[in-house]
C-alpha positions as CSV (number, residue, x, y, z in Angstrom):
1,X,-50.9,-41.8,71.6
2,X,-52.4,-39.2,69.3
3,X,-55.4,-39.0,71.4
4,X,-53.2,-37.8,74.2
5,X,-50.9,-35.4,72.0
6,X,-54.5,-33.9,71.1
7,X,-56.0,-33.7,74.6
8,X,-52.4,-31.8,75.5
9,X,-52.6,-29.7,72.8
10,X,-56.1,-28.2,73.2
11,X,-55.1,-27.7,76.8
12,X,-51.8,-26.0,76.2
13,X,-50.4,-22.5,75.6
14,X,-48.9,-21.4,71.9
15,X,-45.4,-21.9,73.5
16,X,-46.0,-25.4,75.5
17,X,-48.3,-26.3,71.8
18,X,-45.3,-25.7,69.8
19,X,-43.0,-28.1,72.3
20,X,-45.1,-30.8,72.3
21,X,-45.2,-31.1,68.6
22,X,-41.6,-31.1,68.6
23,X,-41.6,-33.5,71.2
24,X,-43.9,-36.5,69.4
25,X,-43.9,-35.8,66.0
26,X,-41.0,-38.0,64.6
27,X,-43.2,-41.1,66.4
28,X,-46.5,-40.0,65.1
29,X,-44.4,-40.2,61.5
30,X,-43.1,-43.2,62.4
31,X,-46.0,-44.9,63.8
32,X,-48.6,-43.7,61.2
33,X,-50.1,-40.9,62.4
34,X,-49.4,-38.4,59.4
35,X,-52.8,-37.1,58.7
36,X,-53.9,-36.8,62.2
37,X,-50.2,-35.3,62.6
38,X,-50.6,-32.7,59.5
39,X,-53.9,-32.3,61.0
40,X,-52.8,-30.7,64.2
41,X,-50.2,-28.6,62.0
42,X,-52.8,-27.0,60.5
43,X,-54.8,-26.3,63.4
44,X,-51.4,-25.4,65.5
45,X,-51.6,-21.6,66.8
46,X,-49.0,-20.5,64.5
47,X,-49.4,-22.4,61.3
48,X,-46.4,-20.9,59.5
49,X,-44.2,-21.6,62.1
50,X,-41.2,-23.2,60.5
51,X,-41.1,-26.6,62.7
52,X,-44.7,-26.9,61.8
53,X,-44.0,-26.3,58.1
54,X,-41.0,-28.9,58.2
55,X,-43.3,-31.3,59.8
56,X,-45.7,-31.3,57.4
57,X,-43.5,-31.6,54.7
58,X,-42.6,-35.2,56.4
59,X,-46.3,-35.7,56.5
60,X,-46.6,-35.2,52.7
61,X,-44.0,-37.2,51.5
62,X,-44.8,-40.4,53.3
63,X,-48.4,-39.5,51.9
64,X,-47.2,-39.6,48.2
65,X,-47.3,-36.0,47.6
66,X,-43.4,-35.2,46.8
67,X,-43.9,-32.1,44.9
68,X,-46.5,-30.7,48.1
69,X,-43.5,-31.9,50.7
70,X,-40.7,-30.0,48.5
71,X,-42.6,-27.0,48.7
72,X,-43.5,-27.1,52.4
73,X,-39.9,-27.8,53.3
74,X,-38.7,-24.7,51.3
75,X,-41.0,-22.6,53.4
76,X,-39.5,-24.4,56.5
77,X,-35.4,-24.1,56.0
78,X,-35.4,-20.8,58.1
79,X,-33.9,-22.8,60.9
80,X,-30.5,-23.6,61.7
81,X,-29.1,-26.2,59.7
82,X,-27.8,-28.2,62.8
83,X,-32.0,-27.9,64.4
84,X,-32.8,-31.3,65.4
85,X,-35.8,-30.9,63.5
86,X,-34.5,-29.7,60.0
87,X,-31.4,-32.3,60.3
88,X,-34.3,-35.1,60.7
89,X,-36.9,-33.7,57.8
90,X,-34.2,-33.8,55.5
91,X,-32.8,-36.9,56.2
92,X,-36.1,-38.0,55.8
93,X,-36.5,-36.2,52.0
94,X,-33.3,-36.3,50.7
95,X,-33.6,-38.1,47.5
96,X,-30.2,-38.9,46.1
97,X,-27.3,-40.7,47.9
98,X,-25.0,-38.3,48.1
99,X,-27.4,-35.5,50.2
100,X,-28.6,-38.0,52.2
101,X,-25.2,-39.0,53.5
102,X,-24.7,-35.7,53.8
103,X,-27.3,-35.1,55.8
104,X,-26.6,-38.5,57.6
105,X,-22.9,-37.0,59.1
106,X,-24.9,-33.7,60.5
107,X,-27.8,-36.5,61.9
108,X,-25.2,-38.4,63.7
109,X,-24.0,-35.3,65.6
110,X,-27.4,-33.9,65.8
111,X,-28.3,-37.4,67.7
112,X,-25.2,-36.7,70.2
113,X,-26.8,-33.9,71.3
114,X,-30.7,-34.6,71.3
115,X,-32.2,-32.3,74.3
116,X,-35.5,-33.2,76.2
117,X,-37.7,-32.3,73.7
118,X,-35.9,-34.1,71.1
119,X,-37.4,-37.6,70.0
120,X,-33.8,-39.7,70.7
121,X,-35.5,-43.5,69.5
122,X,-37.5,-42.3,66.5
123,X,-34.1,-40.7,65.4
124,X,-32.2,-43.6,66.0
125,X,-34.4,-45.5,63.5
126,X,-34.5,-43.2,61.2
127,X,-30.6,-42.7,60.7
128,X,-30.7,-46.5,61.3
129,X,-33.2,-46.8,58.0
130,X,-31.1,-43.8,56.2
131,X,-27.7,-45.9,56.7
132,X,-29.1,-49.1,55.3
133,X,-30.4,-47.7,52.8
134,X,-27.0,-45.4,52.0
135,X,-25.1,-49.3,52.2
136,X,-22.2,-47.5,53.2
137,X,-21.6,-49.5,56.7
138,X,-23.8,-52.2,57.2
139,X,-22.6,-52.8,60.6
140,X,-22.9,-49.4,61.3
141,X,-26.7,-49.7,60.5
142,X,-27.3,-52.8,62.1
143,X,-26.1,-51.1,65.5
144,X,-28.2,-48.3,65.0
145,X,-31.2,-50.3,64.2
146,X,-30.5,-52.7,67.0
147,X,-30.4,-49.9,69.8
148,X,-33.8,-48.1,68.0
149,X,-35.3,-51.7,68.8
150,X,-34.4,-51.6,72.4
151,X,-34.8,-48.3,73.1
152,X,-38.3,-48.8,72.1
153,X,-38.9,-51.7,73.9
154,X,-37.7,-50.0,76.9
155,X,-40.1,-47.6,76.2
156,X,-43.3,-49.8,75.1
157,X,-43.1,-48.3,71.8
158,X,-44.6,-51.4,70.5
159,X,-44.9,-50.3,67.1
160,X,-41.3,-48.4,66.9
161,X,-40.0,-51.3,67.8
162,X,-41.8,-53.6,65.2
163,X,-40.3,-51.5,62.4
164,X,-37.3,-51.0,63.6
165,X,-36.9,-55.2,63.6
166,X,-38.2,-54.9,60.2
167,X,-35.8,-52.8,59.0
168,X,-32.9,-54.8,60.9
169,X,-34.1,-57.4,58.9
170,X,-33.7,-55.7,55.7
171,X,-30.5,-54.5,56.8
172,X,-29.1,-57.6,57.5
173,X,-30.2,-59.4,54.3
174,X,-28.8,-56.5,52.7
175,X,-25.5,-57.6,54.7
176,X,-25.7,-61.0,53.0
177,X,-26.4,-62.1,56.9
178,X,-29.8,-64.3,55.9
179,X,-29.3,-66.4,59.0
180,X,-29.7,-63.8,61.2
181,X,-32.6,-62.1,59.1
182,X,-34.6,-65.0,58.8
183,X,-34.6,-65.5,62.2
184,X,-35.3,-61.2,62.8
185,X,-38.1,-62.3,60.3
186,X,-39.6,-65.4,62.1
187,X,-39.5,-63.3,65.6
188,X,-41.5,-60.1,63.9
189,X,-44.5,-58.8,65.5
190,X,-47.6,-59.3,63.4
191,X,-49.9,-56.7,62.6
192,X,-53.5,-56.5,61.3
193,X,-53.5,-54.1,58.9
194,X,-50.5,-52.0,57.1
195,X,-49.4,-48.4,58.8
196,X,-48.6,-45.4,57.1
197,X,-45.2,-46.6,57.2
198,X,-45.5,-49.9,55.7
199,X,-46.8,-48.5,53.0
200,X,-44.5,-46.1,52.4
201,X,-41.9,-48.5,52.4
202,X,-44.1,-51.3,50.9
203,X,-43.6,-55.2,51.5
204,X,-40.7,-55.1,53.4
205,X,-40.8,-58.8,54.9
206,X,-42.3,-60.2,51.5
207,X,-39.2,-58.8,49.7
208,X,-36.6,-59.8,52.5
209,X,-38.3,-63.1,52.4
210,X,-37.9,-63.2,48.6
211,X,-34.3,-61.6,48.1
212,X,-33.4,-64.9,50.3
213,X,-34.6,-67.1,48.6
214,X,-33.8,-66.0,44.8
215,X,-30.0,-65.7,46.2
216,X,-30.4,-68.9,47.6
217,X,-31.1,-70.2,44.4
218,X,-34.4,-71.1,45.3
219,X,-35.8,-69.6,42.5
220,X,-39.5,-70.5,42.3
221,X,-40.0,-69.9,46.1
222,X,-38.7,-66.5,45.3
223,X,-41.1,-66.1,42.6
224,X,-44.0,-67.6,45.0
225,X,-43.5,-65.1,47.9
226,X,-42.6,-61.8,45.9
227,X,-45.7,-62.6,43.9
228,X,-47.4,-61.9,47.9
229,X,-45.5,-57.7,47.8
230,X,-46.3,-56.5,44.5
231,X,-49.3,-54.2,44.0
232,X,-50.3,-52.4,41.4
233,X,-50.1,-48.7,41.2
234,X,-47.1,-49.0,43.3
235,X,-44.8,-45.5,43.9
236,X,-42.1,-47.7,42.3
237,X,-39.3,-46.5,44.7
238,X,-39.8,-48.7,47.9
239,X,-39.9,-52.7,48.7
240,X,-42.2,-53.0,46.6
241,X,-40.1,-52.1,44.0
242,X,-37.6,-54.6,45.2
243,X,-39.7,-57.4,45.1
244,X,-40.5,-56.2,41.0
245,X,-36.9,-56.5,40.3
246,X,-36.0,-59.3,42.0
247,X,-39.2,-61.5,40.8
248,X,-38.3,-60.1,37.3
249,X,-34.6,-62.1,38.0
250,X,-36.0,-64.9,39.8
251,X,-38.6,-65.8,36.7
252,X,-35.7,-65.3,34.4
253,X,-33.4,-67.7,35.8
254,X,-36.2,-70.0,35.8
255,X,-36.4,-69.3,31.9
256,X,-40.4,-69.1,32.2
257,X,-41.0,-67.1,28.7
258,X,-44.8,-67.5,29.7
259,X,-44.4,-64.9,31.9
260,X,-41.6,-62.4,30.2
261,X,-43.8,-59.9,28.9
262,X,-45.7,-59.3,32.2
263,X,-42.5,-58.9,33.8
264,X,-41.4,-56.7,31.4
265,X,-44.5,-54.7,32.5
266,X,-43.6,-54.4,36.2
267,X,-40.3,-53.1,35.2
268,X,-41.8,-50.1,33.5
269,X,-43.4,-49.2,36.8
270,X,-40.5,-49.1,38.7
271,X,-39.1,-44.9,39.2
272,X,-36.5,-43.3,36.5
273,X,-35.1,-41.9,39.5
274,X,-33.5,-42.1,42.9
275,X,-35.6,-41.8,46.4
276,X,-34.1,-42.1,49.6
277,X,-30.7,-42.8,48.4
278,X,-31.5,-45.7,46.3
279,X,-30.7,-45.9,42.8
280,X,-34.0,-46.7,41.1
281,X,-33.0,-46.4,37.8
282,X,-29.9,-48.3,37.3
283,X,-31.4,-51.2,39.1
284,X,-34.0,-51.2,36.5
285,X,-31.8,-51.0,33.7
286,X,-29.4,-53.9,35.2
287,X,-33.0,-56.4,35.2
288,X,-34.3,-54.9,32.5
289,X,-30.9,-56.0,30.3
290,X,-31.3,-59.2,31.9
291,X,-34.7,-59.4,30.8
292,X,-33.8,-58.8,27.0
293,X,-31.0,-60.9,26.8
294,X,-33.2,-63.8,28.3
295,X,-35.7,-62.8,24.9
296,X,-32.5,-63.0,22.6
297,X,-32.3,-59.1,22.6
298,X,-29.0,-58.7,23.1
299,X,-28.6,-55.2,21.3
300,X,-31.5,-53.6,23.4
301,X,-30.0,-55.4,26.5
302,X,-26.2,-53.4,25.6
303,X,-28.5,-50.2,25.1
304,X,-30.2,-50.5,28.4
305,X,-27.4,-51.1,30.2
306,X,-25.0,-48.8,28.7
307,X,-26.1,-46.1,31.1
308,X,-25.1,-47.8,34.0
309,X,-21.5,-47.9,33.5
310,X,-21.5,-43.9,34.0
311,X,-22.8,-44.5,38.2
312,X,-21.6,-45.1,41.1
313,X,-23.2,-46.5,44.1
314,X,-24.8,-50.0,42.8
315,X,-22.8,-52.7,44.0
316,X,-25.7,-55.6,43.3
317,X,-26.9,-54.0,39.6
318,X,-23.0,-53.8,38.8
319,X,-22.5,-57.1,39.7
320,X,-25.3,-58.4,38.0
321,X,-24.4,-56.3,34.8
322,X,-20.3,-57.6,35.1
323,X,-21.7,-61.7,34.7
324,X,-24.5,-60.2,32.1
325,X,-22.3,-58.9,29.9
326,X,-19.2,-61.8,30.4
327,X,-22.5,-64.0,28.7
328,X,-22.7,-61.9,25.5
329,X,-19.1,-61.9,24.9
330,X,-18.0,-57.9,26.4
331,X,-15.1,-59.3,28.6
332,X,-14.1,-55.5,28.5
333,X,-17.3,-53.9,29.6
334,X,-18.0,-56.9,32.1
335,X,-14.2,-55.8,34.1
336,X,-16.3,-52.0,33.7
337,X,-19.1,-53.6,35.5
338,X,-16.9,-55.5,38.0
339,X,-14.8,-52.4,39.1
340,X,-17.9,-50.4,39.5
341,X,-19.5,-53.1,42.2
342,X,-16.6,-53.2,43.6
343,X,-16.0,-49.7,44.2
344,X,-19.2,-49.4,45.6
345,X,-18.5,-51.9,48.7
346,X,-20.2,-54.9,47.7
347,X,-22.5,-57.4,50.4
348,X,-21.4,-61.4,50.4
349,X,-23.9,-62.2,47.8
350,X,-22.3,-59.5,45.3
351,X,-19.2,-60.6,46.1
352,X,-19.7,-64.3,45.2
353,X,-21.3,-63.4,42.1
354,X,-18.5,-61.3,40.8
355,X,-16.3,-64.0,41.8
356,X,-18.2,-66.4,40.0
357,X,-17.6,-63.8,36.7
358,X,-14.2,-63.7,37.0
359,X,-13.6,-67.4,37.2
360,X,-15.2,-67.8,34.0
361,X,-13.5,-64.8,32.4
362,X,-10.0,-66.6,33.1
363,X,-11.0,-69.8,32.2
364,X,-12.1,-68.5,29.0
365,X,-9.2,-66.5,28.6
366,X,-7.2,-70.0,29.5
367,X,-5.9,-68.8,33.0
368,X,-7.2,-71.7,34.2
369,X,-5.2,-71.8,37.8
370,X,-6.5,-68.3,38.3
371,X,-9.9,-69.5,37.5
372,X,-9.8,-72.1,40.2
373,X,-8.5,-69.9,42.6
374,X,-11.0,-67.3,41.9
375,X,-14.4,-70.1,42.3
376,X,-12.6,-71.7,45.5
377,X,-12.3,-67.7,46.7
378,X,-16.2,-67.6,45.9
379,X,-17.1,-71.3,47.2
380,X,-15.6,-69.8,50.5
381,X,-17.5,-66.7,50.8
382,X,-20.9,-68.5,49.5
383,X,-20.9,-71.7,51.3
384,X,-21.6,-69.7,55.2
385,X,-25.5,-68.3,54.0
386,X,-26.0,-70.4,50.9
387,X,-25.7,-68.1,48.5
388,X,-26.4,-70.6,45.2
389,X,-27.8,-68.7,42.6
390,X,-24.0,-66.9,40.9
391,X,-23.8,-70.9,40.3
392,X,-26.8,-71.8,38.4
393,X,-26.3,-70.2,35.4
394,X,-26.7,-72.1,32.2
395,X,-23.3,-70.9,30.9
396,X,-21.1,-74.1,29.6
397,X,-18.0,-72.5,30.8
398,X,-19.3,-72.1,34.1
399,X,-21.1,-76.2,34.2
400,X,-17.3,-77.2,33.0
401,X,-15.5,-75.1,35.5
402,X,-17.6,-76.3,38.3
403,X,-17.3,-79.9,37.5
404,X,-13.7,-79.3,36.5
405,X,-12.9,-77.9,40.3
406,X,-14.0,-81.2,42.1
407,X,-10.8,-82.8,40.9
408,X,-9.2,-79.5,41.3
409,X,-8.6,-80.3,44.7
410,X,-10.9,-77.7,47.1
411,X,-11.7,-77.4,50.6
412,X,-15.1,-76.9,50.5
413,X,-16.4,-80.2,48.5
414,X,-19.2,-80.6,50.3
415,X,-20.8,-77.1,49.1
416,X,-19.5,-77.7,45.6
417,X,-21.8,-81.2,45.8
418,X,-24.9,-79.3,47.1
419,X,-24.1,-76.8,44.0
420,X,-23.9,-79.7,41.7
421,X,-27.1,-81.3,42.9
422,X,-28.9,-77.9,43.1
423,X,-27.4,-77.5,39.0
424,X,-29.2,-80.6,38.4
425,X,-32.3,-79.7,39.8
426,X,-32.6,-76.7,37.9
427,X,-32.3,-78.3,34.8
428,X,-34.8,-80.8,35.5
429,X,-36.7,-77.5,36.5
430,X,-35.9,-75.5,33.1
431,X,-36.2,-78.4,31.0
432,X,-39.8,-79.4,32.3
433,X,-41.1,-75.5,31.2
434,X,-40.3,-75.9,27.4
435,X,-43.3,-75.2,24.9
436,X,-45.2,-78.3,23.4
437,X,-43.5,-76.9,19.8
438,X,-40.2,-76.4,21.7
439,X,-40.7,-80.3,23.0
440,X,-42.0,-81.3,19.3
441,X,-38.6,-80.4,18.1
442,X,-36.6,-81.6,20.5
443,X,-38.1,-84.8,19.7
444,X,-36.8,-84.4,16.1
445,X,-33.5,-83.1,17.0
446,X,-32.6,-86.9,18.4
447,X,-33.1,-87.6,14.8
448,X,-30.9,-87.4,12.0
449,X,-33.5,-85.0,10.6
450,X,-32.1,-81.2,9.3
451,X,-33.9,-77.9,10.3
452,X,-35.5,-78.1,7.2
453,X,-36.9,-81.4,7.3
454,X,-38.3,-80.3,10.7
455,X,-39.9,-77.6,9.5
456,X,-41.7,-79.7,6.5
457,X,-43.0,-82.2,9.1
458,X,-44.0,-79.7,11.8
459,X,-45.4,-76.8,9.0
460,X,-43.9,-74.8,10.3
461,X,-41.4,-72.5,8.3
462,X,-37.8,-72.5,8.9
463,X,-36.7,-69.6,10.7
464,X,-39.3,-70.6,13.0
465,X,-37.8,-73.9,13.9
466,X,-34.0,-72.1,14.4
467,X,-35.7,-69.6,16.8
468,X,-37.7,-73.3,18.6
469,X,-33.8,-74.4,18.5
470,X,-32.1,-71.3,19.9
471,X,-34.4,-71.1,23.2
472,X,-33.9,-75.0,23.7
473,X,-30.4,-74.5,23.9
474,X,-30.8,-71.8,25.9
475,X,-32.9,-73.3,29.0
476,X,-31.1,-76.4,28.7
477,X,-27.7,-74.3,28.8
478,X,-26.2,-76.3,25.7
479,X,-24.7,-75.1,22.3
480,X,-25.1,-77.9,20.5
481,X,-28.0,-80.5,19.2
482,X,-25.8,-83.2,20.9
483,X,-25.5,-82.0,24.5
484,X,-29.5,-81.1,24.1
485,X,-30.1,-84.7,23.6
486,X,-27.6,-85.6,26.8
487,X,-28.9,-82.5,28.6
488,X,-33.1,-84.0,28.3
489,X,-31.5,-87.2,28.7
490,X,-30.3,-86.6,32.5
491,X,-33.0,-84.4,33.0
């Protein structure tokens, strides 16, 4: 392909060399020609043409260089704003969510009237990969994605048409669809080595593959296949990123304090700020609270999070963040949290989650019919894709609720059994990753023995042995030495 766009171009007039670039350059972005792309840029007859300056700010940004593409698309914007070209370079560079919906609204139009030299299935992807990411109409996405995939087959745009699967994928785990993904997934097109493109959006099917299974509640498969998508050195805004966040999560439900202060670590390289509509930051703080209330920070996992309450445009974080802080006792700031998810328009897997929080919010405020109501509300919108993991928490009030709603009288039993089961296994799971110390004293907790008198036999000293106490209770989601005992017992 670029061998051809070459061959035309040295053969070509100014005029006809100018057409042709505006013809093929979207694909050459798309399928990972930017250097050879830039390339011809440079070498174009008029170099300062404002096409070829837009262009080449596309070319930078998927290189890594976002100040270099800033710059070149300043030079560029002496075109009309509704230019098929400068609609489609800034959709491309827009960084926060509410200019690249912006831009998204003059795309759509612009797409309506592409003209022969206009690129009509590269643009369908990419307002197909601008609306997922926007999660403002997932079916809406999914269409456009969709057609981009057949319009490229049509066209034997082989590789066009891989990533626009990909990024159907995505879009449809985003959805909370995982059926449909997985299979998107299984049917996927392999390829040797990683494009341009895949590494500008980085580990894309890792990251789907992962996001399944940690929602699932499959929590050390997630951490298995999202170990696969993270690199070092990362740009800490793309899949890759993803795939941080949500083995951060998975390791954390699993309770494995081996691994807290690496993950800690990969949560530092994730960006401070938005990038392609996506906001970076308050998904790292939502994990990164997570994180620190998992290491009995509490007070840094409140400061962390704080921020977050004063966006918009999170439903997942804010859903995280609403069960978060329900667990440290902030009923008020965990209805903040709710409202914001659900302002935002949440996917399935949000939605059962937040569900999940409220149930245990009225139970512990005593509203106990409501809380029924409100887990038989998220049994029903968990039980289609699986979604497990708003159940497993170690929280008492949630355990008793669940086990309290199979008398309750609910139509879908046979998804609260696989919960209950699935509960069980992760506490075998949790309880079979405690220390040798933490298992030393839980040895003496069956005893009639005090902290103290633990302490003297281990040598230990005694706030040691409460700390030993504290993060038994925790994995084994207990409160008291008692249930501990009954919890190791079962386990």
């Amino acid at each position: 392909m670029i061998d051809e766009v070459r061959r035309e171009m040295a053969a070509a007039a100014p005029e006809e060399a100018r057409v042709l670039l505006r013809r093929n350059w979207l694909r050459l972005i798309i399928e990972s020609h930017t250097s050879e792309l830039e390339q011809l840029c440079t070498a174009a007859p008029d170099p300062h043409d404002p096409h070829i300056l837009l262009i080449r700010a596309c070319c930078r940004d998927l290189a890594g260089d976002s100040y270099g593409a800033e710059y070149l698309r300043g030079q560029g914007l002496r075109v009309a704003e509704d230019d098929f070209v400068a609609c489609f370079t800034d959709l491309l560079l827009a960084p926060d969510a509410a200019a690249k919906a912006a831009v998204a609204d003059r795309a759509h139009e612009a797409l309506s009237h592409c003209g022969a030299d206009d690129d009509y299935s590269s643009a369908l992807f990419l307002l197909g990969w601008t609306e997922v990411r926007l999660r403002r109409n997932f079916p809406g996405a999914i269409a456009l994605l969709r057609s981009a995939a057949a319009e490229a087959r049509l066209q034997d745009r082989r590789e066009t048409y891989r990533l626009a699967q990909s990024n159907l994928a995505f879009a449809l785990t985003q959805a909370g669809l995982f059926t449909d993904a997985e299979q998107v997934l299984d049917t996927l097109p392999p390829r040797a080595t990683p494009s341009d493109w895949d590494l500008f959006e980085g580990g894309l099917p890792e990251a789907n593959r992962g996001c399944i299974a940690y929602w699932r509640g499959e929590f050390a498969q997630a951490v298995a296949l999202l170990e696969t998508a993270i690199v070092e050195d990362s740009p800490g805004n793309n899949f890759e990123a993803l795939a941080r966040l949500y083995y951060v999560m998975s390791v954390v439900a699993l309770q494995r304090e081996d691994r807290y202060y690496a993950a800690a670590g990969l949560l530092q390289g994730i960006s401070r700020s938005d990038k392609h509509g996506i906001p970076w930051d308050t998904l790292r703080r939502a994990v990164s609270a997570h994180l620190a209330h998992a290491q009995g920070q509490d007070e840094r996992a409140r400061a962390l999070a704080a921020p977050t309450l004063t966006r918009t445009g999170a439903a997942v974080a804010h859903a995280l963040l609403a069960e978060l802080y329900r667990t440290m006792g902030e009923p008020g700031l965990s209805g903040q949290a709710f409202r914001l998810a659900a302002a935002a328009g949440m996917p399935r897997y949000a939605r059962v989650s937040t569900l999940v929080t409220s149930a245990a919010l009225h139970s512990a405020a005593g509203n106990g019919d409501r809380a029924h109501e409100q887990l038989d509300h998220a049994l029903e919108n968990a039980a289609a894709e699986g979604v497990l993991a708003p159940f497993l928490g170690d929280d008492p009030i949630i355990a008793d609720l669940l086990s309290a709603h199979a008398h309750w009288g609910s139509e879908h039993q046979q998804f609260l059994h696989a919960i209950l089961t699935k509960r069980g296994q992760h506490a075998t799971a949790v309880t079979g990753i405690l220390t040798e110390r933490e298992r030393d004293v839980l040895v003496r907790l069956r005893t009639t023995m005090t902290a103290d008198e633990i302490a003297a036999e281990l040598g230990i000293a005694y706030p040691t042995v409460k700390t030993h106490i504290r993060a038994i209770y925790r994995k084994l989601g207990v409160a008291s030495r008692r249930d501990a005992i009954r919890a190791a017992d079962r386990a």
